[in-house]
C-alpha positions in Angstrom: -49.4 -120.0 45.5 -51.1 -117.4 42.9 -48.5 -116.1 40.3 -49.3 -113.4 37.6 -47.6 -114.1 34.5 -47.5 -111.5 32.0 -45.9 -111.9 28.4 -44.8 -108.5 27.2 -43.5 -106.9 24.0 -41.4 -103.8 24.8 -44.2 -101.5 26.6 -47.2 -103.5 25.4 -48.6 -106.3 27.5 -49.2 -109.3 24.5 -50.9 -112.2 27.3 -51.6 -112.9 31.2 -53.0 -114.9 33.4 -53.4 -115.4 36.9 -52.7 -118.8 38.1 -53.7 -120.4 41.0 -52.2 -123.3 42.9 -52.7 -124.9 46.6 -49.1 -126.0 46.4 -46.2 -124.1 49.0 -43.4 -121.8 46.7 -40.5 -124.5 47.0 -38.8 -124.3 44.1 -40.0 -127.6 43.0 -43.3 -126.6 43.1 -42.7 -123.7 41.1 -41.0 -125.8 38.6 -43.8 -127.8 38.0 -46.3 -124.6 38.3 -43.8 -123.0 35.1 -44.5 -125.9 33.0 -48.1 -125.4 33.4 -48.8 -121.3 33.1 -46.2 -121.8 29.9 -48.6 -124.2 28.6 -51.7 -122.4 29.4 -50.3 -119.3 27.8 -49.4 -121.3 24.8 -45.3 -120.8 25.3 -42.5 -122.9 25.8 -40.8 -123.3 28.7 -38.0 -121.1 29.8 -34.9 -122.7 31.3 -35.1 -121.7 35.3 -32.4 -121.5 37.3 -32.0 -121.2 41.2 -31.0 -117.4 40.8 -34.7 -117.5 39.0 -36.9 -119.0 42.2 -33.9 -116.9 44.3 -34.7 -113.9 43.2 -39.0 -114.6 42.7 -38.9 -115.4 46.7 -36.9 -112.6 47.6 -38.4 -109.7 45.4 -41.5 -111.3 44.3 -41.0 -111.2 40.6 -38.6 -112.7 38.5 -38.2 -111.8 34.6 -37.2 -114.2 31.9 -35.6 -112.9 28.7 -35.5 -114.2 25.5 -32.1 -115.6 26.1 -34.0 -117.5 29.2 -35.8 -119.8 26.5 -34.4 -122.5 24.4 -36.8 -121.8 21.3 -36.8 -118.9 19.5 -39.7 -116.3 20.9 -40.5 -113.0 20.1 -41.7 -110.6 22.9 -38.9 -108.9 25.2 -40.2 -110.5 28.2 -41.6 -112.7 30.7 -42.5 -112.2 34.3 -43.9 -113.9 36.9 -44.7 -112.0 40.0 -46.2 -113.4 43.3 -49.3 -112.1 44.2 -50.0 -114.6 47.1 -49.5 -112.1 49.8 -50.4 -114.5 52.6 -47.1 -116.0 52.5 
């Protein structure tokens, strides 16, 4: 899988990264894939539900808000998008 995540701050984007992984998109991969592009970016991890991965698989993105993270943070959001377009 190769997910773009982008950290952005009403229209400015603050921090990305593209993140590559030989891993399959099952949810529990992606999970476990989070953790690690939030740690690489320096963030905490946002809680991830199945309406999350649901939505990532269907439309290729999924946005986290604020709301979506246990710490305080300040941007307006986060997004991962799939840019693996083999699958």
């Amino acid at each position: 899988m190769k997910l773009w995540a982008k950290i952005v701050d009403g229209e400015h984007l603050r921090a990305n990264i593209i993140a590559r992984n030989a891993a399959p998109l099952t949810r529990e991969e992606y999970e476990a894939f989070l953790v690690e592009i939030c740690q690489r970016l320096d963030l905490s991890t946002p809680v991830s539900l199945a309406m999350h991965f649901n939505h990532l698989r269907r439309f290729n993105i999924v946005e986290y808000k604020p709301r979506d993270f246990i710490e305080p943070v300040d941007f307006t959001k986060f997004t991962i998008e799939n840019v693996d377009y083999d699958v």
